[in-house]
C-alpha atoms as an extended CHARMM CRD file, in Angstrom:
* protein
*
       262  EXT
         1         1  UNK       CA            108.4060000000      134.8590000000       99.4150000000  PROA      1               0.0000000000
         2         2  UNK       CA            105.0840000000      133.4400000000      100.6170000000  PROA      2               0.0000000000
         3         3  UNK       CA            105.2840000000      129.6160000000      101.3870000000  PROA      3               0.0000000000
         4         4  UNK       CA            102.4360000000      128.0770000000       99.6550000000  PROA      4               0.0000000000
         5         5  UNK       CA            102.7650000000      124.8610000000      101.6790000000  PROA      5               0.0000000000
         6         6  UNK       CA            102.3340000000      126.2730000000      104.7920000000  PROA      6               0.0000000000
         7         7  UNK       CA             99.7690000000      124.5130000000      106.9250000000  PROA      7               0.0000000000
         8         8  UNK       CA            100.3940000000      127.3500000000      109.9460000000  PROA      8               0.0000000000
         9         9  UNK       CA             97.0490000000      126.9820000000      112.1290000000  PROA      9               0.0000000000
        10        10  UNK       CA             95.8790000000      124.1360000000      110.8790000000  PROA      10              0.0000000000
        11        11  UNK       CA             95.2780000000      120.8440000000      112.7710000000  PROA      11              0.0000000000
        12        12  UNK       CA             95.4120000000      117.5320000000      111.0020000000  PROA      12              0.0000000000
        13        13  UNK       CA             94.6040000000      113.7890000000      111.6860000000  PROA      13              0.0000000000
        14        14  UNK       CA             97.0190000000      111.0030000000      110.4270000000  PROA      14              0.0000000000
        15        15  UNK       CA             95.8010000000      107.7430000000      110.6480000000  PROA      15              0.0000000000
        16        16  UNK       CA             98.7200000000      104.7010000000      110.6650000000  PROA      16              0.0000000000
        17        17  UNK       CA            101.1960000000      107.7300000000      111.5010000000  PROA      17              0.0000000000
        18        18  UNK       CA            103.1420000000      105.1340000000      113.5820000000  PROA      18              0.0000000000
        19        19  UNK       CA            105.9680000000      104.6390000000      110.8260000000  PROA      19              0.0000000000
        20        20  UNK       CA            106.5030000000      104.6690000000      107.6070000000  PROA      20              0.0000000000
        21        21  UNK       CA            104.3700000000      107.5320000000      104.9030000000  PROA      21              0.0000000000
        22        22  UNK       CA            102.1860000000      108.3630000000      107.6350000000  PROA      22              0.0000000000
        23        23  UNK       CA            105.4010000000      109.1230000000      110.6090000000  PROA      23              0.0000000000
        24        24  UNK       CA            107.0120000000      111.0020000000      107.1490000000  PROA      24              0.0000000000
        25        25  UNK       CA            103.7490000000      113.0020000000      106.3520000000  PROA      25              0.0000000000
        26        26  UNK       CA            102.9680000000      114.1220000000      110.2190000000  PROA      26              0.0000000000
        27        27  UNK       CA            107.1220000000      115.0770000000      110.3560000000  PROA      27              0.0000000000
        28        28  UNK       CA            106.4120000000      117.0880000000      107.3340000000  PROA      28              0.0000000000
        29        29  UNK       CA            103.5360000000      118.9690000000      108.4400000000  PROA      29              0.0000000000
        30        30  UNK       CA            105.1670000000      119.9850000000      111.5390000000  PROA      30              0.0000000000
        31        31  UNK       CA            107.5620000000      121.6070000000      109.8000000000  PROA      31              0.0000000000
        32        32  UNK       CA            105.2070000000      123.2780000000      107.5430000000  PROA      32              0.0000000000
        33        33  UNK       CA            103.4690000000      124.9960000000      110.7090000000  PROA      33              0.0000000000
        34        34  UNK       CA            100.4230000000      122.6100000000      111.7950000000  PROA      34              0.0000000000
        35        35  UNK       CA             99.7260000000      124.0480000000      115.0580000000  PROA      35              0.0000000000
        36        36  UNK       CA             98.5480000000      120.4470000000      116.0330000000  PROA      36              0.0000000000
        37        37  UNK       CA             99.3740000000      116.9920000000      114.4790000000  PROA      37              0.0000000000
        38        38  UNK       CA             97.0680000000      114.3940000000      115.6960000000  PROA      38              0.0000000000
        39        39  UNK       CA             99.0930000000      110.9370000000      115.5180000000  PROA      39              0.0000000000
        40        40  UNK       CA             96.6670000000      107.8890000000      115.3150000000  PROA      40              0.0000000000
        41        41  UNK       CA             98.3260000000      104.1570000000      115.4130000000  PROA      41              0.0000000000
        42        42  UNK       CA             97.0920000000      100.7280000000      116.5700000000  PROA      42              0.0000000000
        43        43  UNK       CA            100.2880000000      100.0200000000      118.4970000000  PROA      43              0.0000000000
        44        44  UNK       CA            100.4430000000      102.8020000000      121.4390000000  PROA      44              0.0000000000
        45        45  UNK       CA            104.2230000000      103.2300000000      121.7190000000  PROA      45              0.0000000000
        46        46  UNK       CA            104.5390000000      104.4170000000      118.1100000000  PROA      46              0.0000000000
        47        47  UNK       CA            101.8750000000      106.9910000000      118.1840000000  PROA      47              0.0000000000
        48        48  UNK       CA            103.8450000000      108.0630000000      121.4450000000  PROA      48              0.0000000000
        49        49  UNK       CA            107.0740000000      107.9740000000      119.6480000000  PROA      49              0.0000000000
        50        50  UNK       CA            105.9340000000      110.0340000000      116.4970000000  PROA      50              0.0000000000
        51        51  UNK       CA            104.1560000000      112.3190000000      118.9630000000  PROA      51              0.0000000000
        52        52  UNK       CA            107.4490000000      113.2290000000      120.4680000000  PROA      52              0.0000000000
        53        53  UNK       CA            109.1040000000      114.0130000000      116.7570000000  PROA      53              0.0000000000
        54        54  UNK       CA            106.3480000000      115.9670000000      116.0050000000  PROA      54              0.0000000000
        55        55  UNK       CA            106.8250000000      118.1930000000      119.6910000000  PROA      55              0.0000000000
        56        56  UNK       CA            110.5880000000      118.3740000000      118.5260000000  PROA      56              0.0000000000
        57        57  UNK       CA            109.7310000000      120.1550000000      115.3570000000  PROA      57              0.0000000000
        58        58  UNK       CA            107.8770000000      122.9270000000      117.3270000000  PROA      58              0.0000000000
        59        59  UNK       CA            103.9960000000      121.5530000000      116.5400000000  PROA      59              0.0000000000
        60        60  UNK       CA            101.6790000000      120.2300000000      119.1410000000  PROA      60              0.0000000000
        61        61  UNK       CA            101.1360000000      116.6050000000      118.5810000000  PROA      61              0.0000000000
        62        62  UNK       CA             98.2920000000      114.6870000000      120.5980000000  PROA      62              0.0000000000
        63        63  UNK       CA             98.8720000000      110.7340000000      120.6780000000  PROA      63              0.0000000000
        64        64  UNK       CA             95.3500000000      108.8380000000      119.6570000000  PROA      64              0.0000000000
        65        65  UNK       CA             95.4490000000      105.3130000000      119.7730000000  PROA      65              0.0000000000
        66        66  UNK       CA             92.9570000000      102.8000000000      118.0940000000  PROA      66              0.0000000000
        67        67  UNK       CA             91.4690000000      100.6610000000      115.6320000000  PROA      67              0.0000000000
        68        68  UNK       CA             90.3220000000      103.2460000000      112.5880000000  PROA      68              0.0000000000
        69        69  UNK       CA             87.8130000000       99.9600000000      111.7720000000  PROA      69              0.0000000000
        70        70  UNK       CA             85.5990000000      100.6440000000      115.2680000000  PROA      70              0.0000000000
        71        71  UNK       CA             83.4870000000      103.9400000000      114.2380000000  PROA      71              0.0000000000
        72        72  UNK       CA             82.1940000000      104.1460000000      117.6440000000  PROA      72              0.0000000000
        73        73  UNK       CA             85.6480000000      103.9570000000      119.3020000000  PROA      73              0.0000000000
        74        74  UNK       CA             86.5510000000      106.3910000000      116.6640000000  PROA      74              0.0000000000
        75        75  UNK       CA             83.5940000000      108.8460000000      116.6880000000  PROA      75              0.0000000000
        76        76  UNK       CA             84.6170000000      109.3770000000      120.2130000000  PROA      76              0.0000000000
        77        77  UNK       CA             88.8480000000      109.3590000000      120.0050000000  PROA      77              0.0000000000
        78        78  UNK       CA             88.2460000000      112.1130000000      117.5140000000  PROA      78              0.0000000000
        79        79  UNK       CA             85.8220000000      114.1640000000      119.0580000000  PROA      79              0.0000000000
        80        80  UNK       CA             88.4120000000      113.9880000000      121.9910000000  PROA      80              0.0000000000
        81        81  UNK       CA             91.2450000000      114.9990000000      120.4360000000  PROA      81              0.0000000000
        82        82  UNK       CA             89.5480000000      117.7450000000      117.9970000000  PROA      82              0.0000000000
        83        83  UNK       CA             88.4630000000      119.5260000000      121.4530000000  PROA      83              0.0000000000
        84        84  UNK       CA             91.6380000000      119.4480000000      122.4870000000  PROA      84              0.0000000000
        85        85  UNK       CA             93.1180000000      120.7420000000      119.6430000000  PROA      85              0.0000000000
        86        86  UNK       CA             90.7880000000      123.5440000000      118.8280000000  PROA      86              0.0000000000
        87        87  UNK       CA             89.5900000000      122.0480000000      115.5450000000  PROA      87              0.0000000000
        88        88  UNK       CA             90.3050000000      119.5280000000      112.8910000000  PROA      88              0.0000000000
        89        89  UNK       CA             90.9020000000      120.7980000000      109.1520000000  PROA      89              0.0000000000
        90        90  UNK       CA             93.2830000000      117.8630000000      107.5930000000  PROA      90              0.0000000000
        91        91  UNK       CA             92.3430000000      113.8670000000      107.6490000000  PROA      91              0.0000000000
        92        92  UNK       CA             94.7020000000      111.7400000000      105.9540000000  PROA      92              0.0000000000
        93        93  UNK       CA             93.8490000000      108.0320000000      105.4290000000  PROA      93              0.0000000000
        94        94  UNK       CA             96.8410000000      106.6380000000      105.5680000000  PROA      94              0.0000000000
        95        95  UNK       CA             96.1600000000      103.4700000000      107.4370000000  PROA      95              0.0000000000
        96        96  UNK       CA             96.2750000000      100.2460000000      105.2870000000  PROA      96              0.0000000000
        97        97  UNK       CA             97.7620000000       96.7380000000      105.3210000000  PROA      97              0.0000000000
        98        98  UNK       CA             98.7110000000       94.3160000000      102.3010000000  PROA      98              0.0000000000
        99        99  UNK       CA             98.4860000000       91.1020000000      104.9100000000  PROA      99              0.0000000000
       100       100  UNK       CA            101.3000000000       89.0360000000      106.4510000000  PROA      100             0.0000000000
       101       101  UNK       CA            104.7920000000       89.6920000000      104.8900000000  PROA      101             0.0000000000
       102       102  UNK       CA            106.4830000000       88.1370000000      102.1590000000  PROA      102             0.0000000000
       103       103  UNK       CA            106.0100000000       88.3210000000       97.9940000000  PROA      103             0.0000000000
       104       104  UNK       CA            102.3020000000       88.7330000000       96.8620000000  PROA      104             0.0000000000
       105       105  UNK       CA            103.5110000000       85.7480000000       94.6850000000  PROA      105             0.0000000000
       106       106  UNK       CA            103.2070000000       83.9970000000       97.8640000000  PROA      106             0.0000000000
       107       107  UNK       CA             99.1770000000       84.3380000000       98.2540000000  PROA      107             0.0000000000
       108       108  UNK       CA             96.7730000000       81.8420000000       97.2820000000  PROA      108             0.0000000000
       109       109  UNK       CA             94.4190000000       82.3860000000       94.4240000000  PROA      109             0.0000000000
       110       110  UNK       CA             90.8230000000       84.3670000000       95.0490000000  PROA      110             0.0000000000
       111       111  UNK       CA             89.0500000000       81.3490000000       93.7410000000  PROA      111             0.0000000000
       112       112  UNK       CA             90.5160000000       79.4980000000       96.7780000000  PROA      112             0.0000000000
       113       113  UNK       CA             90.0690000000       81.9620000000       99.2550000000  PROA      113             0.0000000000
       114       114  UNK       CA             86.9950000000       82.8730000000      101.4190000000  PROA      114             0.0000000000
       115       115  UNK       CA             85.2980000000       85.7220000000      103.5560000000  PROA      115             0.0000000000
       116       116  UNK       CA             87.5370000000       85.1280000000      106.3790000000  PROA      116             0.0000000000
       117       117  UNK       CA             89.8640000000       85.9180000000      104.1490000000  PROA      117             0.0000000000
       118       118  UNK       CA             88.7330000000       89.4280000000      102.4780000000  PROA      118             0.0000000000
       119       119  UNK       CA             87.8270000000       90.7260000000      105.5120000000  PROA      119             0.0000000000
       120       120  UNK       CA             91.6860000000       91.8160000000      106.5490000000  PROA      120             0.0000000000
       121       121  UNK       CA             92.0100000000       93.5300000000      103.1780000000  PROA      121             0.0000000000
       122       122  UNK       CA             88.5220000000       95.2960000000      103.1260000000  PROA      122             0.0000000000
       123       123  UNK       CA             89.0740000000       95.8130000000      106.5240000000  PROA      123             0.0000000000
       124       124  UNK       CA             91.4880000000       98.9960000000      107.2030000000  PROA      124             0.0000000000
       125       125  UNK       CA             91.7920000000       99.7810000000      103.6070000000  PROA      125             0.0000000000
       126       126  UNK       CA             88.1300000000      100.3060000000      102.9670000000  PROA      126             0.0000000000
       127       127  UNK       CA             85.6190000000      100.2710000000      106.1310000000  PROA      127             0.0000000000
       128       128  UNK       CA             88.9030000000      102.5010000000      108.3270000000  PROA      128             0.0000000000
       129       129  UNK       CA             88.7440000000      105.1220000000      105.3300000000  PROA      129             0.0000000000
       130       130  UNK       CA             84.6320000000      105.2140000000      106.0050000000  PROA      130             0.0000000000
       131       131  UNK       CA             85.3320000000      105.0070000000      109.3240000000  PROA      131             0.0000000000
       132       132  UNK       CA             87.4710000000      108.1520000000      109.6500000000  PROA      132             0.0000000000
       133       133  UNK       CA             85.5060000000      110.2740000000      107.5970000000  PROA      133             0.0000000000
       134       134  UNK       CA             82.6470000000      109.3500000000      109.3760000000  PROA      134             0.0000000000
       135       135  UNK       CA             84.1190000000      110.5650000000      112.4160000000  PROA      135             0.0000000000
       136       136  UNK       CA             85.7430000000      113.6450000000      111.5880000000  PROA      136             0.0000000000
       137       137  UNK       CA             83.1880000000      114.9360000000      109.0750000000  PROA      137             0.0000000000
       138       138  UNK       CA             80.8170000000      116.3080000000      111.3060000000  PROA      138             0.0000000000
       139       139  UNK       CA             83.9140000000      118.6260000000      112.5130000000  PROA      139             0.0000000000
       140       140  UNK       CA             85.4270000000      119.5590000000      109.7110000000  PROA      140             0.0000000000
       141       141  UNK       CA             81.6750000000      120.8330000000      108.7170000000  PROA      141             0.0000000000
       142       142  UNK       CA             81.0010000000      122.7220000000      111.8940000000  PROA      142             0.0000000000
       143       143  UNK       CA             84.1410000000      123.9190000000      112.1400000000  PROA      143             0.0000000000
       144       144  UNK       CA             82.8290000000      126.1530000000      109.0200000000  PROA      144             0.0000000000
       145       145  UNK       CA             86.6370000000      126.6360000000      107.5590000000  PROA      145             0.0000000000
       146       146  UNK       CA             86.7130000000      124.1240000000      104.5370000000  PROA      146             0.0000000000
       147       147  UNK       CA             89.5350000000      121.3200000000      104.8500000000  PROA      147             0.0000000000
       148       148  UNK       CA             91.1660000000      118.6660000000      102.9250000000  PROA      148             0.0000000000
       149       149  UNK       CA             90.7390000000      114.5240000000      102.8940000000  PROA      149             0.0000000000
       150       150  UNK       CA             93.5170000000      112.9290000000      101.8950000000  PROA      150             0.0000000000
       151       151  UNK       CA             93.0090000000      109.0580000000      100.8660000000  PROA      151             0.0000000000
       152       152  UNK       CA             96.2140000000      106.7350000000      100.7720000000  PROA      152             0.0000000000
       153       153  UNK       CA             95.1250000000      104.2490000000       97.9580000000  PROA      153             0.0000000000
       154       154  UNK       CA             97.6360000000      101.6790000000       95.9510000000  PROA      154             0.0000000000
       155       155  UNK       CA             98.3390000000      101.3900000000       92.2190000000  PROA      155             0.0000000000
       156       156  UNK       CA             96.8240000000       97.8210000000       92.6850000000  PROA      156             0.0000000000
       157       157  UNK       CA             93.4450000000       99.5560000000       92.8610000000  PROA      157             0.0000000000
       158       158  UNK       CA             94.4550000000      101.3610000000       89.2160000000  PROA      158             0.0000000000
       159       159  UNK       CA             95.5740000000       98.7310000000       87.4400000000  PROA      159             0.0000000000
       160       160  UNK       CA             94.6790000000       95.1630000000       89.4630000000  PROA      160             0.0000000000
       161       161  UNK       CA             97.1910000000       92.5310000000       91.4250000000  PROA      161             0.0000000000
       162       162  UNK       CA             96.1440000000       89.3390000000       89.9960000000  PROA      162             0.0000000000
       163       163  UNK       CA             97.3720000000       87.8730000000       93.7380000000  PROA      163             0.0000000000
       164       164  UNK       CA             95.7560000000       90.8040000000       95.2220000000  PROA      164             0.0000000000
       165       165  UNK       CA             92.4810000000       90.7140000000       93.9550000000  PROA      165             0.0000000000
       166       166  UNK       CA             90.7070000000       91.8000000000       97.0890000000  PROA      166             0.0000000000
       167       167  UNK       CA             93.0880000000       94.2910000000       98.0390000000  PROA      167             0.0000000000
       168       168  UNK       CA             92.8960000000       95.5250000000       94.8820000000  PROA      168             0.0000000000
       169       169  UNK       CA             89.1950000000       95.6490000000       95.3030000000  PROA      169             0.0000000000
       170       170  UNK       CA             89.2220000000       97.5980000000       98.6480000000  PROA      170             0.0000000000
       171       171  UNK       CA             91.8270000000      100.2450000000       97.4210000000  PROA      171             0.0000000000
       172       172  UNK       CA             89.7430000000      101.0430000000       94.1510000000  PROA      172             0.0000000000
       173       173  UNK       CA             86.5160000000      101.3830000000       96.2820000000  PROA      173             0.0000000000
       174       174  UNK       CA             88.4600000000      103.6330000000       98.6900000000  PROA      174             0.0000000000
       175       175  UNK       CA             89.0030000000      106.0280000000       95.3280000000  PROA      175             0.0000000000
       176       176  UNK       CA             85.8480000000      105.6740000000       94.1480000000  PROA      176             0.0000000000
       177       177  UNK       CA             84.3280000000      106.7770000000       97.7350000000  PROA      177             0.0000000000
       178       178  UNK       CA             86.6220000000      109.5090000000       97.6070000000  PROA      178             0.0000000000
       179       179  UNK       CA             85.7240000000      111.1640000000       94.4210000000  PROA      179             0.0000000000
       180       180  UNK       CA             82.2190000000      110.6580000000       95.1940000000  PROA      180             0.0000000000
       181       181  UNK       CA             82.6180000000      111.8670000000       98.9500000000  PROA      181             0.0000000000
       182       182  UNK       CA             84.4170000000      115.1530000000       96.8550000000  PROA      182             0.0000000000
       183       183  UNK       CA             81.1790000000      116.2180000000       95.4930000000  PROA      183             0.0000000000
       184       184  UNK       CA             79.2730000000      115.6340000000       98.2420000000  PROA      184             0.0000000000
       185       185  UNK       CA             81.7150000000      117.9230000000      100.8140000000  PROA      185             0.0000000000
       186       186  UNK       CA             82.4990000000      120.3720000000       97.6370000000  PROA      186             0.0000000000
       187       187  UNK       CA             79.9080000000      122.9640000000       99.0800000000  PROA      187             0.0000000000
       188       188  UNK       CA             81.5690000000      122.6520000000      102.3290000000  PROA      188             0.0000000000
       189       189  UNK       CA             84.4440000000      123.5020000000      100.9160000000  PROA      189             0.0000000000
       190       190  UNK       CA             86.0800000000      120.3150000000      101.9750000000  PROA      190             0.0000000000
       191       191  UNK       CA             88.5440000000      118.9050000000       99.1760000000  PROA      191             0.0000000000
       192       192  UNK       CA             88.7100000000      115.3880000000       98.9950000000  PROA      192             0.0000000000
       193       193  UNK       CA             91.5250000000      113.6150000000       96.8650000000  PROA      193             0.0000000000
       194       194  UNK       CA             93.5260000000      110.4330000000       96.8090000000  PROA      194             0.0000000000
       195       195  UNK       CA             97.1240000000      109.2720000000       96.1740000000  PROA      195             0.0000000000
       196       196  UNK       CA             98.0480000000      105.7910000000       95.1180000000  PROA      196             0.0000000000
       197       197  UNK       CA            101.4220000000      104.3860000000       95.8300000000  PROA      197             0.0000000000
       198       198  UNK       CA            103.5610000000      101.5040000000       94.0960000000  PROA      198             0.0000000000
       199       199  UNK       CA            105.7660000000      100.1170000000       96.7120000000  PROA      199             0.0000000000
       200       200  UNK       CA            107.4880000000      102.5100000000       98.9230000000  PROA      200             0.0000000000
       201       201  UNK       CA            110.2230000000      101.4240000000      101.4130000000  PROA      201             0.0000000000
       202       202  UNK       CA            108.7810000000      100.8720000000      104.8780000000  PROA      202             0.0000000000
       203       203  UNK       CA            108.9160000000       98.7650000000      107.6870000000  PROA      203             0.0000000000
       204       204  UNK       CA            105.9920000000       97.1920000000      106.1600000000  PROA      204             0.0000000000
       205       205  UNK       CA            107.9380000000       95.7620000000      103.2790000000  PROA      205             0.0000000000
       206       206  UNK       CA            111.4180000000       95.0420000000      104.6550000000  PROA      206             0.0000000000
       207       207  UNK       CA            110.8980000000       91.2270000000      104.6570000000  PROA      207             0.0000000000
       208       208  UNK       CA            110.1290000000       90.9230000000      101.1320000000  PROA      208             0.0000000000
       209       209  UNK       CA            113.3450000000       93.1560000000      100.4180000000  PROA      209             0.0000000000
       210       210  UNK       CA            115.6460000000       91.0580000000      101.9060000000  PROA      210             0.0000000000
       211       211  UNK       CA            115.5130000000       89.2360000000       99.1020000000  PROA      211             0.0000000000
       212       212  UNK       CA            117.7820000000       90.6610000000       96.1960000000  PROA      212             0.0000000000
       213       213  UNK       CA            115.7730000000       88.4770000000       93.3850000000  PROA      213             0.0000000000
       214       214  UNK       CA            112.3240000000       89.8020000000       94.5540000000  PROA      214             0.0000000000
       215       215  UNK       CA            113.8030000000       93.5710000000       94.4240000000  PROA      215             0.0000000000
       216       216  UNK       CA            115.7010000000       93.2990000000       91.1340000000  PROA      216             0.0000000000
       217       217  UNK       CA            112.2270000000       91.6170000000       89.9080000000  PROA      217             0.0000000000
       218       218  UNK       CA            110.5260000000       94.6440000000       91.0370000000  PROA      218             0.0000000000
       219       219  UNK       CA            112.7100000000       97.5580000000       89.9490000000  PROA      219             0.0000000000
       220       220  UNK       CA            111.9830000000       96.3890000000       86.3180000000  PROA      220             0.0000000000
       221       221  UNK       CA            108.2980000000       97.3510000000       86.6100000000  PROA      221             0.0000000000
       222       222  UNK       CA            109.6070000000      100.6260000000       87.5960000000  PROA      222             0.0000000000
       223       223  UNK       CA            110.5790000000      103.5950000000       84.6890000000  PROA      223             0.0000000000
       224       224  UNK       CA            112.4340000000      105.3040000000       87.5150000000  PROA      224             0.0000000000
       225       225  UNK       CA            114.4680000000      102.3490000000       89.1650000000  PROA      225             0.0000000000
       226       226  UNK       CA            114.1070000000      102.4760000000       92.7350000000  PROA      226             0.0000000000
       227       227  UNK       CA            111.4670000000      101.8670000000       95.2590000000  PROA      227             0.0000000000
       228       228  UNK       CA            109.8210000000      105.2150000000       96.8260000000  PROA      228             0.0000000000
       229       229  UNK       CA            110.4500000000      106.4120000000       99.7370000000  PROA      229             0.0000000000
       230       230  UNK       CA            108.2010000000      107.6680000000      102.6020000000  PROA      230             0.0000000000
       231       231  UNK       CA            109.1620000000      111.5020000000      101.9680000000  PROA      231             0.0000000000
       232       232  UNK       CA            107.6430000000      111.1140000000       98.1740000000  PROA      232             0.0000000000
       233       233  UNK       CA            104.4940000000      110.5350000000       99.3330000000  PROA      233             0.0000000000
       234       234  UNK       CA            104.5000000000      113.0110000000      101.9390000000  PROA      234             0.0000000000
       235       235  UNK       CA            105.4810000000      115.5030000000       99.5270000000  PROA      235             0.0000000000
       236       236  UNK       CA            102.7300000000      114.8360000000       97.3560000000  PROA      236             0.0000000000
       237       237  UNK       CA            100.1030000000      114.7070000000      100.6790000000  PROA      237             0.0000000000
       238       238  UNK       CA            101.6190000000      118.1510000000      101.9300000000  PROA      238             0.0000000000
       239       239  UNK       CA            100.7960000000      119.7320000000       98.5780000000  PROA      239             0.0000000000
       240       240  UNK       CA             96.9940000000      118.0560000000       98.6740000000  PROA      240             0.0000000000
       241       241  UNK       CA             96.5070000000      119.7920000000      102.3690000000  PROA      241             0.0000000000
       242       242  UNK       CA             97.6580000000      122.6380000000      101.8280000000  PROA      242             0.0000000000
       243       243  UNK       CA             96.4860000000      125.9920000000       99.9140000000  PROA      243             0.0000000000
       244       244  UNK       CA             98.7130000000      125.1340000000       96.8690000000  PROA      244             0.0000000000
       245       245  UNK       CA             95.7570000000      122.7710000000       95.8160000000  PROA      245             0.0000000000
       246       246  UNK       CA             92.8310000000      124.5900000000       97.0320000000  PROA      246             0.0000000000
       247       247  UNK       CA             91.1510000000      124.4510000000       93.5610000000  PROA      247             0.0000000000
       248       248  UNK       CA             91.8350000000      120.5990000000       93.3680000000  PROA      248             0.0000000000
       249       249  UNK       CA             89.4920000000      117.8780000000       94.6840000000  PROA      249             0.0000000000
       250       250  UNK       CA             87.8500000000      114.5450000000       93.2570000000  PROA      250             0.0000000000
       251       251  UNK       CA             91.3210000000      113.4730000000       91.8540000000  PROA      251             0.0000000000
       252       252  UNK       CA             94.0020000000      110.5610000000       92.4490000000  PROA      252             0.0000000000
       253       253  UNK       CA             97.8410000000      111.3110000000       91.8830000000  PROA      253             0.0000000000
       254       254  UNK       CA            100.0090000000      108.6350000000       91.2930000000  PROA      254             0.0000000000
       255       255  UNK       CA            103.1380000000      108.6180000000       92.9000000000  PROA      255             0.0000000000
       256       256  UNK       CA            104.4950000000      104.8990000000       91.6850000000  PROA      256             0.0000000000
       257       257  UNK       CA            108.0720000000      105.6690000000       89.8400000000  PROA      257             0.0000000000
       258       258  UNK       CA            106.0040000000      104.7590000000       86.7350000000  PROA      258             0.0000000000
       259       259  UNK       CA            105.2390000000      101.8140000000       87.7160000000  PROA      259             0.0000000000
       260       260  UNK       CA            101.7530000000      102.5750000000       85.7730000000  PROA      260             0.0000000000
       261       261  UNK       CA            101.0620000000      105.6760000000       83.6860000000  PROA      261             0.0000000000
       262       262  UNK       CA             97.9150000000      106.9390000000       82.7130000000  PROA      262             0.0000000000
């Protein structure tokens, strides 16, 4: 039986791939075939550490390190590593940040917050997603063999955090940018979607689970009552790059438990 989900050839670029969804989603691809898995992370020893994974698995796996905010730093790490990878055919836009740790409970109000302030949340959630498809556009274009985009967004940009009001802002212009990018790169070919997340268990959020009131709180908000894990999201960002969805672009799938239903 043909495996629709095969990604054999193909060479992607995962942006915050050092843990969590985006270590999950370039694990998965391997194993689905990419010839090359391009691992991107702020912190060098976990793009290095991924990278290895990824070689176990039997795919190529090319370690770039940066900030996906600096487009010229970008524009140039990408053009890099798409030479030396033959190509570039899958982006995912995984990289994002919710702040320091702890409860959102535990953030001040907008009305008493300031630039300073909005610039960590519009930051990699918004200006890295720009960023990146900035950068890899122009390859994915002259490469001449369609592709996929695949936005990491939050259920906060779907529905609104009232103590997450800018992030909430940033992830909800990150979908809107990515349905509009979707008919702009249709006649390439290039598909261009989004999935938004509820909380999923990462190293991200392990502080906030320590405590047991703060995770029974949350499970209520969720119709099936546990967090998500890193390999539901992958599963759903595996389907969106591969040819099981080539007749799919402009859309965002919700992978939240049911934490909101539309």
């Amino acid at each position: 039986m043909q495996n629709i989900l095969s990604l054999e050839g193909q060479v992607a670029l995962i942006t915050g791939a050092g843990q969590g969804v985006g270590r999950q989603t370039a694990l998965h691809f391997a194993a689905q075939g990419c010839a090359t898995v391009i691992v991107n992370d702020f912190v060098g020893e976990r793009a290095e550490a991924v990278a290895a994974e990824v070689r176990a698995l039997g795919a190529r796996a090319i370690a770039l390190v940066g900030d996906v905010c600096d487009l010229e730093a970008m524009s140039a790490a990408v053009e890099r590593a798409q030479q030396a990878a033959g190509g570039l055919h899958i982006l995912v836009n995984n990289a994002g940040n919710a702040g320091p740790g702890g409860s959102p409970d535990s953030f001040p109000p907008f009305w008493e917050t300031g630039p300073e302030d909005w610039s960590r949340w519009l930051g990699t959630n918004l200006q890295g997603v720009l960023v990146m498809c900035r950068a890899a556009l122009p390859h994915m274009i002259q490469g001449g063999q369609g592709g996929s985009i695949i936005n990491v967004i939050s259920d906060a940009g779907r529905v609104g955090e009232p103590h997450l009001a800018v992030y909430s802002a940033a992830k909800a212009g990150a979908a809107g940018f990515s349905r509009a990018l979707a008919k702009a790169t249709g006649e390439h070919r290039i598909r261009v979607n989004s999935v938004s997340l509820a909380s999923i268990n990462t190293p991200g959020v392990q502080a906030m689970l320590a405590d047991t009131a703060v995770v029974q709180r949350m499970l209520r908000q969720y119709l099936v009552r546990r967090l998500g894990e890193p390999e539901d999201v992958a599963n759903m960002i595996l389907f969106l790059a591969s040819g099981a969805s080539s007749w799919i672009t402009g859309q965002t799938y919700a992978v939240n438990g049911g934490y909101s239903v539309s």
